[in-house]
TORBAKOL-161859 format. One record per residue: x, y, z of N, C-alpha, C, CB in turn; residue number from 0. Coordinates in Angstrom, 1 decimal. Glycine has a CB too. Example, Ala and Ser with C-alpha at 12.3 -4.5 7.8 and 13.67 -1.06 7.14 Angstrom:
BEGIN
ATOM;n_c1;n_c2;n_c3;ca_c1;ca_c2;ca_c3;c_c1;c_c2;c_c3;cb_c1;cb_c2;cb_c3;resi
ATOM;13.2;-5.7;7.8;12.3;-4.5;7.8;13.2;-3.3;7.8;11.3;-4.5;9.0;0
ATOM;12.8;-2.2;7.1;13.7;-1.1;7.1;12.9;0.0;7.9;14.1;-0.6;5.7;1
This chain:
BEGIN
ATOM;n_c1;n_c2;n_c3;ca_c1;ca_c2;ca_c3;c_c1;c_c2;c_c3;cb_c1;cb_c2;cb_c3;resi
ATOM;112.5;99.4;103.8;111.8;98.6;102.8;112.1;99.2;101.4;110.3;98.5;103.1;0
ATOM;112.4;98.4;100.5;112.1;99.0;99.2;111.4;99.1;98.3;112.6;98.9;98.8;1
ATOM;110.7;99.5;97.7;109.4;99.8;97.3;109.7;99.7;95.9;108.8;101.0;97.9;2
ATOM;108.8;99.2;95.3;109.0;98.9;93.7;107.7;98.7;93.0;109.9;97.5;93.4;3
ATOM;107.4;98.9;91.4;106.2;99.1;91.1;106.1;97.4;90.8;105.9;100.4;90.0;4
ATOM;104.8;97.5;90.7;104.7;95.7;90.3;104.8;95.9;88.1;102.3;94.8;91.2;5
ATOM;105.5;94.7;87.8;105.8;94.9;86.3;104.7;94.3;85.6;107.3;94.3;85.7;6
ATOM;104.7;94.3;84.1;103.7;93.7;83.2;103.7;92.1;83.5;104.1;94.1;81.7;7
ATOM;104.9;91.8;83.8;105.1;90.2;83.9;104.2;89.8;84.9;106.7;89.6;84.3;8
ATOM;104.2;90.6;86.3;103.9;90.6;87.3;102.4;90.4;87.5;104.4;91.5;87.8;9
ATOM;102.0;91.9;86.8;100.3;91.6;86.4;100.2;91.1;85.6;99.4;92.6;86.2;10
ATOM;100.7;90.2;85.1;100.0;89.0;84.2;100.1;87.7;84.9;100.6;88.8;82.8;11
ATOM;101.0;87.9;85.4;101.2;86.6;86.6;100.2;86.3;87.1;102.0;86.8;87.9;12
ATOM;99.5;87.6;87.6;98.1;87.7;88.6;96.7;87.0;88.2;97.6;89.2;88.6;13
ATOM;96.7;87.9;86.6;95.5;87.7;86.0;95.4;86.0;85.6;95.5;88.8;84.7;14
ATOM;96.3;85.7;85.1;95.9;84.3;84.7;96.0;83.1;85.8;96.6;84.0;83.5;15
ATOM;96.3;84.1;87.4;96.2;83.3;88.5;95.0;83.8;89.4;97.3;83.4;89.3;16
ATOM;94.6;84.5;88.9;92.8;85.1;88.7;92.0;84.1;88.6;92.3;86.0;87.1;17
ATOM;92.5;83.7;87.2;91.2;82.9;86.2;91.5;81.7;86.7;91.2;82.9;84.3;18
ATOM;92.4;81.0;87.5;92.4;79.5;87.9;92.3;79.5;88.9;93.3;78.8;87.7;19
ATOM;91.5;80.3;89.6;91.3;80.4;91.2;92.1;80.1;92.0;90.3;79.8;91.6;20
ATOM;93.1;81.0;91.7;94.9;81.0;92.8;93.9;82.2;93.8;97.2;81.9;91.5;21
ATOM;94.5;82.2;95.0;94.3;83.0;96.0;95.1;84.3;96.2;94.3;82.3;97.0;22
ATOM;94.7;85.0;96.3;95.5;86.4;96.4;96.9;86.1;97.6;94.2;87.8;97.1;23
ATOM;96.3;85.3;98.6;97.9;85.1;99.6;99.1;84.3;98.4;97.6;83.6;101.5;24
ATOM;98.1;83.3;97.9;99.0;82.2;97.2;99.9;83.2;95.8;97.8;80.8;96.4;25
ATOM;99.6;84.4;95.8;100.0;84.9;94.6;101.0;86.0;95.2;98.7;85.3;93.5;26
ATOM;100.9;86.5;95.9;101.5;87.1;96.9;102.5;86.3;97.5;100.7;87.6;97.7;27
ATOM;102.8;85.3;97.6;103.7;84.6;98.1;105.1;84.0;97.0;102.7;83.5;98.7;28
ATOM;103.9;83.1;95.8;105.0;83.2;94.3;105.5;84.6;93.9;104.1;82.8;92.9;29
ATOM;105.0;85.7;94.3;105.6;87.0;93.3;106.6;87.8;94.6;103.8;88.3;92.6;30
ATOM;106.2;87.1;95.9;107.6;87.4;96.7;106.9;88.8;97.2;109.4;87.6;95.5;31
ATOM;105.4;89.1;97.6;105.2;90.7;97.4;104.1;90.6;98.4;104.8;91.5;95.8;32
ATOM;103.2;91.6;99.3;102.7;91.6;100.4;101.6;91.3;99.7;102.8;92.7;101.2;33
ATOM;100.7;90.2;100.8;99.1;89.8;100.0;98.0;91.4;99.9;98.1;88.3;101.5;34
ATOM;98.7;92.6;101.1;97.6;93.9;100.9;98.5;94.6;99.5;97.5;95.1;102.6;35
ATOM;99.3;93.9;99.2;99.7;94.7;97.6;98.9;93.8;96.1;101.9;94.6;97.2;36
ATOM;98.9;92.9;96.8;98.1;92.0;95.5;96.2;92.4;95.7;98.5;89.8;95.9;37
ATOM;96.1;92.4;96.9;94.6;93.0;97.2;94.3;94.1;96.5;94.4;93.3;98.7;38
ATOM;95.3;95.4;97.0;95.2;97.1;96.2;95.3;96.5;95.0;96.5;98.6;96.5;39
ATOM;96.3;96.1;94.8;96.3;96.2;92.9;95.1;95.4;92.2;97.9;95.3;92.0;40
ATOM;94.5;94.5;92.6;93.6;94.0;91.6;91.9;95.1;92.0;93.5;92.1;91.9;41
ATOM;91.8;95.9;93.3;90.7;96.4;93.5;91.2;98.0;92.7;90.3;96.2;95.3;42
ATOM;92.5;98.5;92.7;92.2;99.6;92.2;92.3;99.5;91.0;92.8;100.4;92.6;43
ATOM;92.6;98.6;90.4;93.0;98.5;88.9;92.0;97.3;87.6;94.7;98.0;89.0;44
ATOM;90.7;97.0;89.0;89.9;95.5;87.8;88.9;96.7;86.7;88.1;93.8;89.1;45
ATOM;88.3;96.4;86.0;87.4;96.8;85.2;86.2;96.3;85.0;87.9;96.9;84.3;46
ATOM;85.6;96.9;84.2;84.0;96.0;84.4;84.3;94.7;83.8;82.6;96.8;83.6;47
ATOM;85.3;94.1;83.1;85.7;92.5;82.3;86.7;92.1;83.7;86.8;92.4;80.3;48
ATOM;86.6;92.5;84.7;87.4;92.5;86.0;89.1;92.8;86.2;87.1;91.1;86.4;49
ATOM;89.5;92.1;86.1;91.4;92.6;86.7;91.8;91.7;84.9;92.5;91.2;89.2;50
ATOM;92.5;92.6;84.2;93.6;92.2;83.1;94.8;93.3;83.2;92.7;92.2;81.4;51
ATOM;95.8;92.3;82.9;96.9;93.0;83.7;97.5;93.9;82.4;98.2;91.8;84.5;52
ATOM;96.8;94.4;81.4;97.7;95.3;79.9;96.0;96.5;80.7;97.6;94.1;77.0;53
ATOM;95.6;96.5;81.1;94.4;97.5;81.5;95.2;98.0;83.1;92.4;96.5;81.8;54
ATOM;95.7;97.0;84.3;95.5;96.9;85.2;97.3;98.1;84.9;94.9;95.4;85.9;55
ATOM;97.8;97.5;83.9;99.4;98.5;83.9;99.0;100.0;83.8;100.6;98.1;82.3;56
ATOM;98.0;100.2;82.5;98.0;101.2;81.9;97.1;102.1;83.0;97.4;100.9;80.5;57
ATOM;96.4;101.6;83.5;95.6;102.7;84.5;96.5;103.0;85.9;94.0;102.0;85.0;58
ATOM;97.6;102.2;86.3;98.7;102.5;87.4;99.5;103.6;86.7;99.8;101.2;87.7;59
ATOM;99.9;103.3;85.7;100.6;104.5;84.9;100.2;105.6;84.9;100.7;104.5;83.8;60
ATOM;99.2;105.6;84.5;98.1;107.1;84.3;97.9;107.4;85.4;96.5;107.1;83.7;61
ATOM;97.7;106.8;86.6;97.7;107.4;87.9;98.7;108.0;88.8;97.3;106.7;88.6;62
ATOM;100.0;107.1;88.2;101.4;108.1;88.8;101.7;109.1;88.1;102.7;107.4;88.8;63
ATOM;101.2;109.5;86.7;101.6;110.3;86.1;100.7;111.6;86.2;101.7;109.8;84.9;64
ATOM;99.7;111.4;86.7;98.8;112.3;87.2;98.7;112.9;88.4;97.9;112.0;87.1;65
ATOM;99.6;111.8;89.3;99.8;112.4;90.5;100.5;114.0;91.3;100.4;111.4;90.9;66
ATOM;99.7;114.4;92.2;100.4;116.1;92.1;102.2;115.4;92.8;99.1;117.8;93.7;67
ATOM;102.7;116.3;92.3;104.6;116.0;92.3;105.2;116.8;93.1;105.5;116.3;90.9;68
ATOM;106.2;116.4;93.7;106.8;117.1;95.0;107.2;118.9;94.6;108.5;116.1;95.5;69
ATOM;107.1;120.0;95.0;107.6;121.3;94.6;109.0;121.5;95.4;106.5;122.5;95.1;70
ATOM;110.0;121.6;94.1;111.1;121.3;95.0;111.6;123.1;95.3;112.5;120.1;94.1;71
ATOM;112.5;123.6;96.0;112.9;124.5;96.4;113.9;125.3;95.4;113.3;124.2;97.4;72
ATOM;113.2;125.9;94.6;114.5;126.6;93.4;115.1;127.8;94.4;113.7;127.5;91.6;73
ATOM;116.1;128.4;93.2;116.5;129.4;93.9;115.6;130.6;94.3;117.5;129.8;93.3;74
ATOM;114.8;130.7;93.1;113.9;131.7;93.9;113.0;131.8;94.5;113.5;132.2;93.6;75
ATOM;113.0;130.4;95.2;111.8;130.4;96.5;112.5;130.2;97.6;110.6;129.2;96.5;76
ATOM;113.6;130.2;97.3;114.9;130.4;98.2;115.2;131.9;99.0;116.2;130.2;97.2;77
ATOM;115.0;132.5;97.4;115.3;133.7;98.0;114.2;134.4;98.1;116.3;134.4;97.4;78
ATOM;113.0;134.1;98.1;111.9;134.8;98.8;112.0;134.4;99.9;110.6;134.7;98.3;79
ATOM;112.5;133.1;100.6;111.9;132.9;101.8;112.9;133.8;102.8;111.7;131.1;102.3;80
ATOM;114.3;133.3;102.1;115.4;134.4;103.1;114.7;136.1;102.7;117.6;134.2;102.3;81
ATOM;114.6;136.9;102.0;113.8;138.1;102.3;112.6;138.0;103.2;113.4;138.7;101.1;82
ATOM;112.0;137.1;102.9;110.7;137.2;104.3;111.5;137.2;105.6;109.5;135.6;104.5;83
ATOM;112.2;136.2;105.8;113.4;135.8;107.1;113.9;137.6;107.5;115.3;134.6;106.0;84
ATOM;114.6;137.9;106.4;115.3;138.9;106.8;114.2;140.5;107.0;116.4;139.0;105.6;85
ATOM;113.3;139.8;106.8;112.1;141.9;106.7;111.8;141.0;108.1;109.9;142.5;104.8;86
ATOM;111.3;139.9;108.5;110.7;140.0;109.8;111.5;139.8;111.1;109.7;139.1;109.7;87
ATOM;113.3;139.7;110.4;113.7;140.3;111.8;114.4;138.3;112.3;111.8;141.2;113.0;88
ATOM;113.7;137.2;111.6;113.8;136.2;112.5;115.5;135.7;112.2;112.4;134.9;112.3;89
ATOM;115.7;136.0;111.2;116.9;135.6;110.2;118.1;136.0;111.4;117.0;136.8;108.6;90
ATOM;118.1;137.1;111.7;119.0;137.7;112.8;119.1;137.1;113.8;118.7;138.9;113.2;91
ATOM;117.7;136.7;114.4;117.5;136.2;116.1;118.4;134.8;115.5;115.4;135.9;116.9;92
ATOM;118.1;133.7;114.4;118.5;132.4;114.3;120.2;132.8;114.6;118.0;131.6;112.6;93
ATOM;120.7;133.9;113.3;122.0;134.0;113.7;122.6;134.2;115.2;122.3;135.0;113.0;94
ATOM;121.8;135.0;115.9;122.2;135.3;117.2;122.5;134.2;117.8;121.5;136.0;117.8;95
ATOM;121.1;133.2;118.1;120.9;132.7;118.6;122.1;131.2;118.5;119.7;132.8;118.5;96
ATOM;122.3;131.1;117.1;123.7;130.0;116.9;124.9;130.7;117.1;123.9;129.3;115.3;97
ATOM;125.6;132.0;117.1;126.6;132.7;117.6;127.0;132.3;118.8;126.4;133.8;117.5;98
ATOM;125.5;132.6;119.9;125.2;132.3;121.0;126.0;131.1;122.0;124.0;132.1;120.8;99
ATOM;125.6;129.8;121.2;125.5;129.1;121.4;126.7;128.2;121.4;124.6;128.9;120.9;100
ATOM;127.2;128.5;119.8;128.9;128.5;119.2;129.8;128.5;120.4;129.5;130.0;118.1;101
ATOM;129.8;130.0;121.1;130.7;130.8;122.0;130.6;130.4;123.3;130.4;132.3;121.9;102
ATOM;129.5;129.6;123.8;129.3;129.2;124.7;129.6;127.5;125.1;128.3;129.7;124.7;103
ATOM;129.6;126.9;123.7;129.9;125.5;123.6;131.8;125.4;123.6;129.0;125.0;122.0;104
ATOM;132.3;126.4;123.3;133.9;126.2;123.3;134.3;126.7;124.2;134.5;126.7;122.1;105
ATOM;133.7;127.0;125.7;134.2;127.6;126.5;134.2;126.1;127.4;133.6;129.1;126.9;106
């Protein structure tokens, strides 16, 4: 599936299919997008004047941007983990154990 954020066009599509009492399937159907994505977006994003889609953008934003972010693997958590590997010994057994396995698969 591919996954894509909904645009400003999109939430405005909504809102002024809000105010003319369009149905969340019926709007979900024109915008080509799942009726439980039109559901989340207007419940996590209405305000106390209810769902406006320049409020409903700006608070999606702020929420992905605030979201905690993947920790990717630098080199030096690289090489801490191979020194843990190698002080506790397991580093060796993995090698062995694929040597093992190598020598035994080509016979």
């Amino acid at each position: 599936m591919n996954y894509k954020h909904l645009s400003l066009e999109e939430r405005h599509y909504i809102e002024l299919s809000m105010k003319n009492e369009i149905t969340p399937t019926a709007i979900a159907s024109a915008l080509d997008r799942s009726q439980s994505t039109i559901y989340r977006e207007v419940e996590r994003n209405k305000g106390l004047k209810g769902y406006r889609h320049k409020q409903a953008d700006r608070l999606a934003k702020e929420r992905h941007e605030t979201k905690p972010k993947a920790i990717k693997l630098t080199d030096e958590i690289k090489e801490l983990i191979q020194a843990v590997l190698i002080r506790t010994g397991v580093l060796n057994r993995w090698q062995a154990d694929l040597k093992r396995k190598a020598s035994s698969s080509c016979t």
